[in-house]
Residue, then its C-alpha position, 0 to 999 in steps of 0.5 A: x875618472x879612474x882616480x875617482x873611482x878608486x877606493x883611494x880618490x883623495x889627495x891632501x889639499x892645502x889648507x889656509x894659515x891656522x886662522x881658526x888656532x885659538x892661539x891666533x885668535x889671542x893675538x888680535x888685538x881688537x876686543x870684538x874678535x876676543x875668542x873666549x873657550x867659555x863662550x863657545x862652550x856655553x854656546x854649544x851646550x845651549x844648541x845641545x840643551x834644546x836639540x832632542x838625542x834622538x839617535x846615538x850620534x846625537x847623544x855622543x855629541x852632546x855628552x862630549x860637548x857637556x864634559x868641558x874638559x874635552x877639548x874642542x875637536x876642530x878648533x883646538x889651541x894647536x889645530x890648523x885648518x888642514x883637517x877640516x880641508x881634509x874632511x870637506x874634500x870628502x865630503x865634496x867626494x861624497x858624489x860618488x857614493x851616490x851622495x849630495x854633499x850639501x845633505x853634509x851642510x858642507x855649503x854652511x860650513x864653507x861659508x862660516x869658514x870663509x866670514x871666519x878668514x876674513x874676519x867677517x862676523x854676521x849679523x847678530x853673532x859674535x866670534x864665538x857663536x860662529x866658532x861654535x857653529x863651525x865646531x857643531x857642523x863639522x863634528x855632526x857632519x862628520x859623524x853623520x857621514x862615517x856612519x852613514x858610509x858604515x852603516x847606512x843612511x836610511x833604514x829599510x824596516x820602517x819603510x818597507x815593512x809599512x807597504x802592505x796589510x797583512x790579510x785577514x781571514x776570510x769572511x770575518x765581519x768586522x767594524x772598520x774600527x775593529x779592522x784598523x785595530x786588527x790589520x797588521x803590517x807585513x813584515x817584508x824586510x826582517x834582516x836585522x842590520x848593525x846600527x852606529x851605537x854610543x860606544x861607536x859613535x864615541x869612538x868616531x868623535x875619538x878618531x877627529x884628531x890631527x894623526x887619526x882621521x886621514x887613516x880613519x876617513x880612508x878606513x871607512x870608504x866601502x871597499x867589496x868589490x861588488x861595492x866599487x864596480x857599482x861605484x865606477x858604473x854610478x860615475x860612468x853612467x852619472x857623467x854620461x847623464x851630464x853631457x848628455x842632459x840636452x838630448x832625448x829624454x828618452x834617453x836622459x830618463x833612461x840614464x837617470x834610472x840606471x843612476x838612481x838604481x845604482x845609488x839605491x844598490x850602494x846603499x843596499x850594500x852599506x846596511x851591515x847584517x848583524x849574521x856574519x858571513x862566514x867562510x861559506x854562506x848563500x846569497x838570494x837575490x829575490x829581485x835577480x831570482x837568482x842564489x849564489x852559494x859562496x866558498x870564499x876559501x876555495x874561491x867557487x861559487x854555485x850559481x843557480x836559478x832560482x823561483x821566488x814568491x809573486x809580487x802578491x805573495x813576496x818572498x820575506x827578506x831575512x837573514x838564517x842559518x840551514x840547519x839540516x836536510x829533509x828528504x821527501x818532504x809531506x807538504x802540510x798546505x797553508x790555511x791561506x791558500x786551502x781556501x784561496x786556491x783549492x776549494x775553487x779548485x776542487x769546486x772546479x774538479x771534484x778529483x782534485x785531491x785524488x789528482x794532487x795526492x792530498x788528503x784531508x784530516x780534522x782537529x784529531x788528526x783523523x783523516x776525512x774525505x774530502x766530498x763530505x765536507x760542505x766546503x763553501x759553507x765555511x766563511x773563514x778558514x775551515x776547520x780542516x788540515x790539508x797535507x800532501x803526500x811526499x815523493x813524486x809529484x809533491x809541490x816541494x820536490x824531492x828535497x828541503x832545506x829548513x833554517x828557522x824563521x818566523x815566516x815558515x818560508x825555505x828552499x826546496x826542489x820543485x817538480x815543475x822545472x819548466x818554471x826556471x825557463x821562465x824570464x820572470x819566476x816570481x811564482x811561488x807564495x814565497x818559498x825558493x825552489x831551487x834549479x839544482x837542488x842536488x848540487x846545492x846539497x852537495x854545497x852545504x856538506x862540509x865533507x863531500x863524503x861520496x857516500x853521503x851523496x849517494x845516500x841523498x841521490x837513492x832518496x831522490x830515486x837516482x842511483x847511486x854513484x860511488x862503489x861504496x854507495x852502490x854496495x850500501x844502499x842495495x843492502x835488504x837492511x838498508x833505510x832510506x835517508x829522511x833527514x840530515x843535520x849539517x856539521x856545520x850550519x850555512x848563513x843564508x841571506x834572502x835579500x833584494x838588489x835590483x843589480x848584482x854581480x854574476x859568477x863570470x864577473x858581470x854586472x847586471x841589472x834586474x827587474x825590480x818586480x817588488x817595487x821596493x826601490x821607489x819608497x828606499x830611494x825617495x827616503x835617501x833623497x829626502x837626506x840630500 
């Protein structure tokens, strides 16, 4: 199992004669076993003609098969069949990436590879139609697993962003026709990920050469540490689930659920964001609720709990970059939750606005009071600005952290920090507060200047603690930060696992509150 759970399982088996050289196929003096390079040609070029390219790996294969000038990649004049022994002891390996090996058609292909040995043809076909089945197989097996290894078998958008409406706005009266055409979908996984394009899948049919694929196929296994402790628990727990398939059911569901956890979390980690990470970067974990800011050249990392959005308001999984601070932040209140929460609220306590430091403004930006507006007259949204005023008490805390989205989510402090006592955090309407918000600024200044920091400890009415600090910002002259624009902006990563890897190296496993796992999971297992 230890030799399994390395990222280097495989060792070379020993292959069958060059039964499949064409140059043997020449030496049979029987005309029903004549190999002919034209037929086969023909024959693939036939399938390809009919078949729809609907992805680029398709495309690679049919133009590489329609230039005849290509030789074949399996079947070639000088080729013996150790590569394809090679390849299929991969794909009998695929198991420990959570993979059936049969979604490979690997039982097809050993089957035409054992009729081709003992010179069995089926029924209706000739050699060359099964050597050009065994040629097509192997080549769309192999270019569907280097992808799927490299980026991903299935993918999250169109599954998760098809889970839930977006809602309209209250009191529009509308047909059903006109609701259908109007309800959009919530966009819940906006992370745009590296795909397998033609120039890459060109570059896989490339690497199917005698010198180039035990290198390549070695190249393409996962290999981030989080990504093989996932993959060492999956053998641990699926052997586990195995021997022990006789007990309690209890126990067997309970292992199968670890099991596909883990499946969906490798697969989780095989999607490849388009934003790089760079040296320092920050990892939401929504389903965790947890943030790691990340050193990877000081080998540190900022661990912190963190509150999430509901499971009726998710927090939207994207990925950005933190541009800049703000320091005491006005709270400018969505239209959604002026109408959703504190109409009632203040339908409930008429103080309500006064109580929360709100005030209200019209179109114009002129402020209004609150008790002259017939609030409950309005079926929609009403015509109305809500803000908060900023310092103490403001929902957003003493301190933001902006990055552009199209989602007007953040990360900001937060006064109620007995929400981080909390087991489940999914509180929010989809922004993140931060436990330390503080140590998070420190994180993202690229130079730790001492003076900095004391600049943004005085916005948060904490005292200053360097020498420097203390003289400057009692100064009569002195202004009060508001903002602060990074020197170097911070990739940010809201993302889903269901299990992570914590900062003292343990690997845990957390709620799946969003219940994103179930649809992602069912979608993998349609491949197998």
């Amino acid at each position: 199992m230890a030799l399994l759970c390395s990222c280097q399982w495989l060792k070379k088996e020993k292959a069958p004669t060059d039964f499949l050289s064409l140059a043997a196929g020449k030496a049979l003096s029987n005309p029903n076993f004549a190999i002919n390079k034209d037929e086969i040609y023909n024959q693939l070029n036939q399938w390809n003609k009919h078949s729809v390219d609907t992805t680029a790996q398709d495309s690679a294969i049919t133009a590489y098969y329609l230039a005849k000038d290509n030789p074949f990649l399996w079947i070639n004049q000088a080729s013996d069949s150790t590569r394809i022994y090679l390849f299929l002891s991969y794909l009998h390996h695929s198991t420990i990436h959570g993979l059936n090996p049969d979604r490979f058609g690997t039982s097809k292909i050993e089957t035409n590879l054992k009729q081709l040995r003992k010179l069995e043809i089926q029924e209706g076909k000739n050699i060359n139609m099964m050597l050009a089945e065994l040629e097509h197989d192997l080549t769309k097996a192999y270019i569907d697993y280097v992808c799927g290894l490299s980026y991903g078998f299935i993918s999250p958008h169109p599954i998760l962003n098809k889970l839930e409406d977006e809602e309209l706005e209250p009191g529009l009266e509308l047909t059903p026709e006109e609701a259908k055409k109007k309800i959009k979908k919530k966009k819940l996984y906006n992370i745009p990920l590296k795909v397998c394009n033609r120039e890459i899948a060109e570059k896989i049919l490339r690497s199917i050469s005698d010198e180039e694929m035990p290198a390549f196929l070695s190249e393409v296994q996962p290999k981030g540490e989080f990504y093989c402790r996932l993959q060492r628990e999956y053998i641990h727990i699926d052997s586990l689930r195995k021997v022990m398939s006789t007990q309690s059911s209890v126990v067997v569901d309970s292992l199968l659920k670890m099991s596909n956890c883990l499946r969906i979390n490798m697969e989780r980690l095989r999607w490849q964001t388009q934003r790089e990470k760079t040296n320092r970067y920050i990892q939401v974990n929504v389903a965790a609720y947890m943030l790691q800011a990340i050193d990877v050249t000081a080998d540190s990392m900022l661990e912190m709990r963190i509150c999430c959005g509901s499971a009726r308001h998710k927090t939207p999984l994207l990925a950005s970059s933190i541009r800049y601070i703000e320091m005491n932040p006005y709270w400018n209140v969505p239209k959604t939750i002026i109408k959703k929460e504190i109409i009632p609220a203040y339908c409930r306590d008429t103080a309500y606005f006064t109580k929360n430091n709100m005030k209200v403004y019209d179109k114009e930006g002129m402020q209004v009071d609150p008790h002259a507006v017939s609030w409950n007259s309005y079926k929609g949204y009403p015509p109305f600005e809500v803000k908060q005023d900023n310092k103490e008490g403001n929902s957003l805390g003493r301190i933001i952290f902006r990055f552009p989205n199209i989602h007007d989510v953040y990360l900001h402090d937060t006064p109620m920090k007995s929400s981080f006592l909390r087991e489940r955090r999914g509180v929010s309407h989809g922004c993140v507060r931060l436990e330390q918000p503080l140590n998070f600024a420190s994180f993202l200044l690229k130079e730790k200047d001492e003076l900095t920091v004391d600049r943004i400890r005085t916005a948060m009415d904490l005292p200053a603690l360097s020498e420097r600090g203390k003289k400057i910002t009692k100064r009569e002259d002195y202004q009060e930060l508001k903002y602060y624009s990074l020197k170097e902006y911070i990739p940010v990563f809201l993302d889903y696992y269901t299990m992570y890897l914590s900062k003292d190296g343990k690997l845990k496993y957390c709620e799946d509150t969003y219940v994103f796992d179930p649809p992602l999971l069912e979608a993998l297992d349609k491949l197998n």
